[in-house]
C-alpha positions in Angstrom: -6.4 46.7 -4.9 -6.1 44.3 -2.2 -5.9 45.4 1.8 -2.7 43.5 3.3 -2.5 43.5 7.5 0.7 43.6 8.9 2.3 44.0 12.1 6.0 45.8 12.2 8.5 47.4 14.8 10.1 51.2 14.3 13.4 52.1 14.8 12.5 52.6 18.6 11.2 48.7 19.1 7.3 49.4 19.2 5.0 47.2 17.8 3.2 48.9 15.0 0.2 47.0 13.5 -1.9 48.9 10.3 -3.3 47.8 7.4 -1.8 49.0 3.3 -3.2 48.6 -0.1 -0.8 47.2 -2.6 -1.2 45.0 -5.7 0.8 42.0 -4.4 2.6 41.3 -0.7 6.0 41.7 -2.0 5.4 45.7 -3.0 3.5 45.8 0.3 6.7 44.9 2.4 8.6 47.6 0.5 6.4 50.2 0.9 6.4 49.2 5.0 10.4 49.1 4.4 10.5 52.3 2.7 8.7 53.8 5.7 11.0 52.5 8.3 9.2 50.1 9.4 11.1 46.4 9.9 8.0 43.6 8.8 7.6 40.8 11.2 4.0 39.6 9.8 1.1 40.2 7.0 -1.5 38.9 5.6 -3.7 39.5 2.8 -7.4 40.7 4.7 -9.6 37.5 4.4 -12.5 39.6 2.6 -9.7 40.5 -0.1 -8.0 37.0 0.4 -11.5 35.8 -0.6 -11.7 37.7 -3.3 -8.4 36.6 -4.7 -8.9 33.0 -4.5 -12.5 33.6 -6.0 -10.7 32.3 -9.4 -9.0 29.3 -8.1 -12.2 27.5 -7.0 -11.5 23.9 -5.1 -12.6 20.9 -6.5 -14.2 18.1 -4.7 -11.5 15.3 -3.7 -11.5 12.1 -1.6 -8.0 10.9 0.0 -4.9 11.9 -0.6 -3.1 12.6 -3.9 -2.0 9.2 -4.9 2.0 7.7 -4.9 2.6 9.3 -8.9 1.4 12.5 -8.8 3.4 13.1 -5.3 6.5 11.5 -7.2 6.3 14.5 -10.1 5.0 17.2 -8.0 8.2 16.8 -6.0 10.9 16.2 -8.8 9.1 19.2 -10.2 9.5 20.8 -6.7 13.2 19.9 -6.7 14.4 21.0 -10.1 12.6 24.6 -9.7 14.0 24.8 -6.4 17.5 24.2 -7.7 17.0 26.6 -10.9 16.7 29.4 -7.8 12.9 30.1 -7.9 11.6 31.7 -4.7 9.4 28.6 -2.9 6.3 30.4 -3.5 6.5 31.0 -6.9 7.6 27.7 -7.7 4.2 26.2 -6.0 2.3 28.6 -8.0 3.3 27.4 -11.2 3.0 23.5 -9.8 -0.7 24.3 -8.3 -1.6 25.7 -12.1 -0.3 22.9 -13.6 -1.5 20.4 -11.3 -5.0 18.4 -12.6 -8.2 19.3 -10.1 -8.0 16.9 -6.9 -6.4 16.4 -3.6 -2.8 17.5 -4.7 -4.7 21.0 -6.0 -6.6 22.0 -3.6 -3.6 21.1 -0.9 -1.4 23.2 -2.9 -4.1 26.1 -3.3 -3.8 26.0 1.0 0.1 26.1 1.1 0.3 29.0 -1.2 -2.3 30.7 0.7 -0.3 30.1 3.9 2.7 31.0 3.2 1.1 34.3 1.6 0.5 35.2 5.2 3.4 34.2 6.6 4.2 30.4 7.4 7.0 28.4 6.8 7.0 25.7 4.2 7.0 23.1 6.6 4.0 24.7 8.8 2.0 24.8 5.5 2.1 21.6 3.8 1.6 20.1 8.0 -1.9 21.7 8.0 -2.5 19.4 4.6 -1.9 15.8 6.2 -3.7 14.2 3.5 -1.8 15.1 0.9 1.9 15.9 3.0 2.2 13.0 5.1 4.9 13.2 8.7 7.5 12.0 7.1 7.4 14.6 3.8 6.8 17.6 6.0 9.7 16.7 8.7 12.1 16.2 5.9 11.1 19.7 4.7 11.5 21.4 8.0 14.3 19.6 8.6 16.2 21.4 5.2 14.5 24.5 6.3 16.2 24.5 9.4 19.9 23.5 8.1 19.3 25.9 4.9 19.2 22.7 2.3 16.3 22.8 1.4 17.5 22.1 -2.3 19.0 19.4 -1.5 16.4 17.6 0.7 13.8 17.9 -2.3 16.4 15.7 -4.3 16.6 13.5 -1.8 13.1 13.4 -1.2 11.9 13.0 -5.2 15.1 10.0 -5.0 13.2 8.5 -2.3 9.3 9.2 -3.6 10.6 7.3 -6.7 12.5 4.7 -5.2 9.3 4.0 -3.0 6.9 4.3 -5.9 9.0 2.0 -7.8 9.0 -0.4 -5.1 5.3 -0.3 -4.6 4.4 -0.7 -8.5 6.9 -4.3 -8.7 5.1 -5.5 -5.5 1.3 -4.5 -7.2 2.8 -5.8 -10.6 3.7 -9.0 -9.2 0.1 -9.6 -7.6 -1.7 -8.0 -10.7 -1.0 -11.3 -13.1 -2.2 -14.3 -11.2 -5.2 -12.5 -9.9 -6.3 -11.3 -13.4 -5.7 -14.6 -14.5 -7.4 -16.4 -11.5 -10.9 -13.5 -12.2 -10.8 -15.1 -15.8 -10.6 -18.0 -15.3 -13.8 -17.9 -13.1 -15.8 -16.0 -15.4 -15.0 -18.5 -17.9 -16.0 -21.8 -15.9 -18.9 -20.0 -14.5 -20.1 -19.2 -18.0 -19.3 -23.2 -19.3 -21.1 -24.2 -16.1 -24.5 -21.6 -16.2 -24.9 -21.5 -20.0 -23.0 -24.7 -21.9 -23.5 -27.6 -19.4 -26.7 -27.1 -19.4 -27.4 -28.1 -23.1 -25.2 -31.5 -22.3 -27.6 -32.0 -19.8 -30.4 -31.5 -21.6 -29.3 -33.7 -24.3 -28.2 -36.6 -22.7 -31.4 -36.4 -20.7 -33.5 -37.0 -24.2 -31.4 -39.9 -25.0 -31.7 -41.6 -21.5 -28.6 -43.0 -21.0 -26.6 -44.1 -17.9 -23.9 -41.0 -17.0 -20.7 -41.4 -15.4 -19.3 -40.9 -12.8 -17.2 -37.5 -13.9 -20.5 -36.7 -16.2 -22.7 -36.9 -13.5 -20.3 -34.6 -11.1 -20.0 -32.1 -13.9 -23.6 -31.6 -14.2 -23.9 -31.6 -10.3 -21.9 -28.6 -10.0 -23.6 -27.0 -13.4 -26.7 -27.3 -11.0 -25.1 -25.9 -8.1 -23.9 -23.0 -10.4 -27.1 -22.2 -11.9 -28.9 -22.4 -8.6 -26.3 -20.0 -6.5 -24.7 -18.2 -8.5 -25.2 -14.4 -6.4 -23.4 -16.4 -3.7 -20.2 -16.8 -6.0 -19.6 -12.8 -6.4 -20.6 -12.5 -2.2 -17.5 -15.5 -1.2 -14.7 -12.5 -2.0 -16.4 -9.4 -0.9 -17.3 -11.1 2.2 -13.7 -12.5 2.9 -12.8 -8.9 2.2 -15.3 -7.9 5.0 -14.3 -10.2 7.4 -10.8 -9.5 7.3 -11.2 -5.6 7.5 -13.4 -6.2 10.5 -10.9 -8.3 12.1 -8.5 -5.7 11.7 -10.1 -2.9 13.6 -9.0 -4.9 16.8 -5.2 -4.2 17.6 -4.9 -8.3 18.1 -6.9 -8.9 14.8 -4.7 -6.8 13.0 -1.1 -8.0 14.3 -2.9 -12.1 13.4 -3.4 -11.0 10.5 -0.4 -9.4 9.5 1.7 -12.0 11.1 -0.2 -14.4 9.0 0.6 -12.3 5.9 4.6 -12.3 6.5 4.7 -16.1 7.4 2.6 -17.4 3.9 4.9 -19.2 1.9 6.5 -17.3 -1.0 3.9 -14.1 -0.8 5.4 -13.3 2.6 8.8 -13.5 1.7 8.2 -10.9 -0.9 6.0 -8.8 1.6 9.0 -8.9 4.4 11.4 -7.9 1.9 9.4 -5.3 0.6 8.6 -3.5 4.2 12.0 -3.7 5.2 13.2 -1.8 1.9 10.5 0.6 2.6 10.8 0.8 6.2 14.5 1.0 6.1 15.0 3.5 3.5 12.2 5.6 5.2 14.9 5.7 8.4 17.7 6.5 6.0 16.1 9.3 4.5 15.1 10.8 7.2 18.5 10.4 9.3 20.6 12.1 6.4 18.0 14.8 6.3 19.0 15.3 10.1 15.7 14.4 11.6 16.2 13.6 15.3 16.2 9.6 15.3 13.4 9.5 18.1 11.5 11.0 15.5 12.5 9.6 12.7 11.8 6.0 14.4 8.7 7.4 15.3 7.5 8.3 11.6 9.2 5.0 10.1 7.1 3.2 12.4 3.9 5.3 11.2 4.6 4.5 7.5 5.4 1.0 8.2 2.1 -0.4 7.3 2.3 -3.8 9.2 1.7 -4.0 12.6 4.6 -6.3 13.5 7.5 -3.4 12.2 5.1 -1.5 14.2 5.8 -2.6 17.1 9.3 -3.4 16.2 10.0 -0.3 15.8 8.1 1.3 19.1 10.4 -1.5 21.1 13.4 0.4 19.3 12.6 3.6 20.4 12.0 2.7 23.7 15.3 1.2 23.9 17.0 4.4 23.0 15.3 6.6 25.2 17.0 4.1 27.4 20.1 4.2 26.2 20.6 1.3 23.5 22.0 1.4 20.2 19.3 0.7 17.3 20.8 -3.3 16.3 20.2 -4.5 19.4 16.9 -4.2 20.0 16.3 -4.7 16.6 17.7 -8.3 16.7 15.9 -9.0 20.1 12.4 -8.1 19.1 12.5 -9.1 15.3 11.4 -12.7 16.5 7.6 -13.2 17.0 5.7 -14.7 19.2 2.9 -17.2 18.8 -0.9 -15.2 17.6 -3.6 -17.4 17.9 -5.4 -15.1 14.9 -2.3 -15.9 13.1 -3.1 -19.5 13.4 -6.7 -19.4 12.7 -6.2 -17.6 9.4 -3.4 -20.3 8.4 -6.1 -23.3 9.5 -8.8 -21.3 7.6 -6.6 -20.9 4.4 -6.4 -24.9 4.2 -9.6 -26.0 5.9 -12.5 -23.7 4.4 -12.2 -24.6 0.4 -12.9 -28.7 1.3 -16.2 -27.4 2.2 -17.6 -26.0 -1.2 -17.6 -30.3 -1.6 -21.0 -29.9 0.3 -22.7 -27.1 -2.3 -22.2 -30.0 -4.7 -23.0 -33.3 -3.2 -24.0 -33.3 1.1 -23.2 -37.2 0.7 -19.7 -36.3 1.5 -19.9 -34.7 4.4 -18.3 -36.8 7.0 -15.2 -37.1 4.2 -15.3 -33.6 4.2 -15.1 -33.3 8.0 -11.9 -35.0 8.0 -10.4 -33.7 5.2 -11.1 -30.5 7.2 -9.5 -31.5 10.3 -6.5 -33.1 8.5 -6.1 -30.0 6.7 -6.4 -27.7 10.0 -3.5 -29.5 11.5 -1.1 -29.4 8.4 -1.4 -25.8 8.6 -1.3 -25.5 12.0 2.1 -27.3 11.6 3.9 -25.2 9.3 2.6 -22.2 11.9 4.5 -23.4 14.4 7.3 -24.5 12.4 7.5 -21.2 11.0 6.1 -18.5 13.6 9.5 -18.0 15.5 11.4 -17.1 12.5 12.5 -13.5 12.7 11.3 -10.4 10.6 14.8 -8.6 10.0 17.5 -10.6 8.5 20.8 -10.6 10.7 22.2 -8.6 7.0 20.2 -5.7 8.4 21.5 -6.0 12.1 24.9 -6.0 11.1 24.8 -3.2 8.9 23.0 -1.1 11.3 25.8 -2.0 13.9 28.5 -1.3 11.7 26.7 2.2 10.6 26.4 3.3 14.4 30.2 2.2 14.9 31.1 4.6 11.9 28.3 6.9 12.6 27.3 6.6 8.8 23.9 5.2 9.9 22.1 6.3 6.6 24.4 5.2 4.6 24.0 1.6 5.5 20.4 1.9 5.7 20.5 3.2 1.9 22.7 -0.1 1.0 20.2 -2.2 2.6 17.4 -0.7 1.3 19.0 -0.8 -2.1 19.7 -4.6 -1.6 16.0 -5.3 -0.5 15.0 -3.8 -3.9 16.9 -6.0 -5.7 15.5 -9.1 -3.9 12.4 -8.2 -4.3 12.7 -7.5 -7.9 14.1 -11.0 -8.1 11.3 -12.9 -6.0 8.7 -10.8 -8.2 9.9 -12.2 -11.3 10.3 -15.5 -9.8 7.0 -15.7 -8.7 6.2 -14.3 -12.1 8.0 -17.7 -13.9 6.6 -19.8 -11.3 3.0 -18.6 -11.4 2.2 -19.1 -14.8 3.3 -22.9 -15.7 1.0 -23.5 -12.5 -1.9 -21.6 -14.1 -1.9 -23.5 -17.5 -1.4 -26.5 -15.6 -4.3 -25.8 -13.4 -6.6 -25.0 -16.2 -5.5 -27.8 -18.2 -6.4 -30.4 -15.8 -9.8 -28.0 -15.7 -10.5 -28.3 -19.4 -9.5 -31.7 -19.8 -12.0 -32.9 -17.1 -15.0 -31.1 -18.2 -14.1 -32.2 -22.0 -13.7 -36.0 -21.1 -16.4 -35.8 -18.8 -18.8 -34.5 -22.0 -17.0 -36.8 -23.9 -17.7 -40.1 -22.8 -21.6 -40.1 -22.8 -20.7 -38.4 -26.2 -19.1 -41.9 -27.1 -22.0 -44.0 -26.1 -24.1 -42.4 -27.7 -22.5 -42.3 -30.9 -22.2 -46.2 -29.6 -25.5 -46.9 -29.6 -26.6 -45.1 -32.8 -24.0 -47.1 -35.0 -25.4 -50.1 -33.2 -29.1 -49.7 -33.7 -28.2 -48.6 -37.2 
């Protein structure tokens, strides 16, 4: 039978502390009641607590619990909260449900805290991996106005709204770079394995090439001679660009140089500010303090400009402002100079794969280089002072502090954000894949008339001789 400590006060106000033996806590505290004790703690004894959670053995987990399974476990939460299930028997039956991994284990620890006598909130904050800021001050925040139903609706609405928001985003990306990774495997495989034959062929026959032959064959050489560099080019880029983003300047360059791309950082600006701003929202209708729910929106921001936005926000109302003004003032950016050398690097570096195929060209190349550098360093400085918040967000943040239905307006532009980027996704979508067939069209067709025409005079010949 397991050995529960508590700690109680009699009828006289002395602390009593003693340990009991009861099959679970809840018979425990009415055995203390029934001895006139009033039960401020207890805990299960760690040997027996041990013993208890023998069965329930952890499994090993990396990271959190992922964006789904925190989506059902708390609609799940939610609806067993609002059937009238105590909170600790409804995690119970979520934790035995619940697939090994992160989301588990975490709720394996919350049950055992609250066992010995935390709140929900203090529980699920000592599992930041799995209960990020924002999901644990929501909770306390319902614990603390006694709505605690009704913040688990609102945050399953706003884990699924977010979810959903995320998987159009991914979705959106998904296509062209499946489509881009076949289409290299494709050409590489033409150019390591089929090429190769052609050359071989027309080599036997010992005609003249031309000019597209011969550059087809050049690159089939290049190909078959460094190919491991091909799979390195991406996983270094990768490299480069998380190294650069361990600095606090590398990562604000290259998230500025993210939201300024053409098209792609549209839909990533209109995507943070439905996340960012429905973050606040929730939050402000749960009655978080709005120092601290600034605070968390600007920790689940994920950009480093919206950041610092928001930092520059809360400073202001610690000072006194309202939220729109110092929204509209520091929503412009300033110049980055690791902004700019991503944009010059996005146009300039791809000229110089001309020199794996042919170092003839390398003066040409050199300019093309250059003249490519200051295109994009032009549309950087066309573009770099254009703010990050749309004056539609100002405005309705200035008329929800007028009214003092802040969160409302912040839902209404978070819902409008979802909608536009729903609409840029699928126009990206449309737009994407006439470019692809057009792109691989011009690719086919040059590497079938460049095997063609030696093709031709050889056939030439033949009927000639013959």
């Amino acid at each position: 039978m397991p050995t529960y400590q508590f700690e109680a006060m009699d009828p006289q106000g002395q602390e009593i502390r003693d340990v009991i033996e009861a099959q679970t806590q809840d018979e425990a505290q009415a055995t203390i009641r029934s001895m006139g004790y009033f039960v401020t703690k207890i805990t299960i004894q760690k040997s027996e607590k041990a013993a208890a959670t023998g069965s329930r053995r952890r499994s090993f987990a990396v990271g959190g619990a992922g964006g789904k399974k925190m989506v059902t476990f708390t609609r799940q939460l939610s609806i067993l909260q609002d059937a009238g299930l105590p909170i600790l028997r409804s995690l119970k039956i979520l934790e035995q449900q619940a697939k090994p991994g992160s989301l588990k284990n975490a709720l394996m620890d919350v049950c055992d805290e609250i066992e010995g006598g935390a709140t929900l909130s203090e529980a699920m904050s000592k599992c930041p991996r799995v209960f990020d800021r924002l999901y644990v001050n929501m909770i306390k925040a319902g614990e603390a106005g006694g709505s605690l139903e009704t913040i688990l609706q609102r945050l399953a609405e706003f884990k699924e709204r977010t979810q959903s928001l995320k998987s159009r985003v991914i979705g959106a990306l998904i296509y062209p770079c499946m489509v881009i990774l076949f289409t290299c495997c494709i050409l590489g495989f033409i150019m390591y394995f089929i090429i190769p034959q052609f050359k071989e062929m027309f080599e036997d026959f010992g005609i003249k090439l031309p000019p597209m032959t011969q550059l087809l064959i050049d690159i089939s050489n290049r190909v078959v001679q460094l190919w491991f560099l091909f799979p390195l080019i991406p996983v270094c880029i990768v490299v480069f660009i998380m190294l650069v983003c361990k600095f606090r300047a590398g990562r604000m360059g290259w998230h500025l140089y993210v939201l300024k791309t053409p098209v792609f950082g549209k839909l990533m600006e209109k995507a943070n500010m439905a996340r960012t701003t429905r973050t606040l929202g929730a939050l402000v209708s749960s009655g978080v303090p709005i120092i601290e729910a600034l605070t968390i929106t600007r920790e689940t921001s994920g950009n480093a400009m919206y950041e610092k936005l928001y930092s520059k926000v809360n400073d202001s109302i610690r000072e006194g402002e309202t939220i729109a003004r110092p929204m509209k003032k520091y929503a412009v950016t300033s110049f980055h100079p690791v902004a700019l050398f991503f944009f010059m690097a996005t146009l300039a570096l791809p000229p110089l794969a001309v020199l794996l195929v042919n170092t003839d060209f390398i003066f040409s190349v050199m300019y093309a280089c250059f003249a490519l550098s200051v295109i994009a360093g032009l549309w950087y400085f066309l573009k770099y002072r254009q703010p990050v918040v749309e004056d539609l967000v100002v405005n309705m943040v200035d008329v929800g502090e007028e009214t003092g239905e802040l969160d409302v307006m912040l839902y209404k532009v978070a819902d409008y954000y979802d909608e536009e980027v729903k609409t840029l996704a699928d126009g990206m979508l449309k737009l994407i894949e006439p470019c692809m067939i057009i792109f691989l069209g011009l690719v086919v067709g040059f590497i079938v008339i460049s095997l063609f025409m030696p093709l031709i005079q050889i056939i030439s010949g033949l009927q000639g001789g013959g």
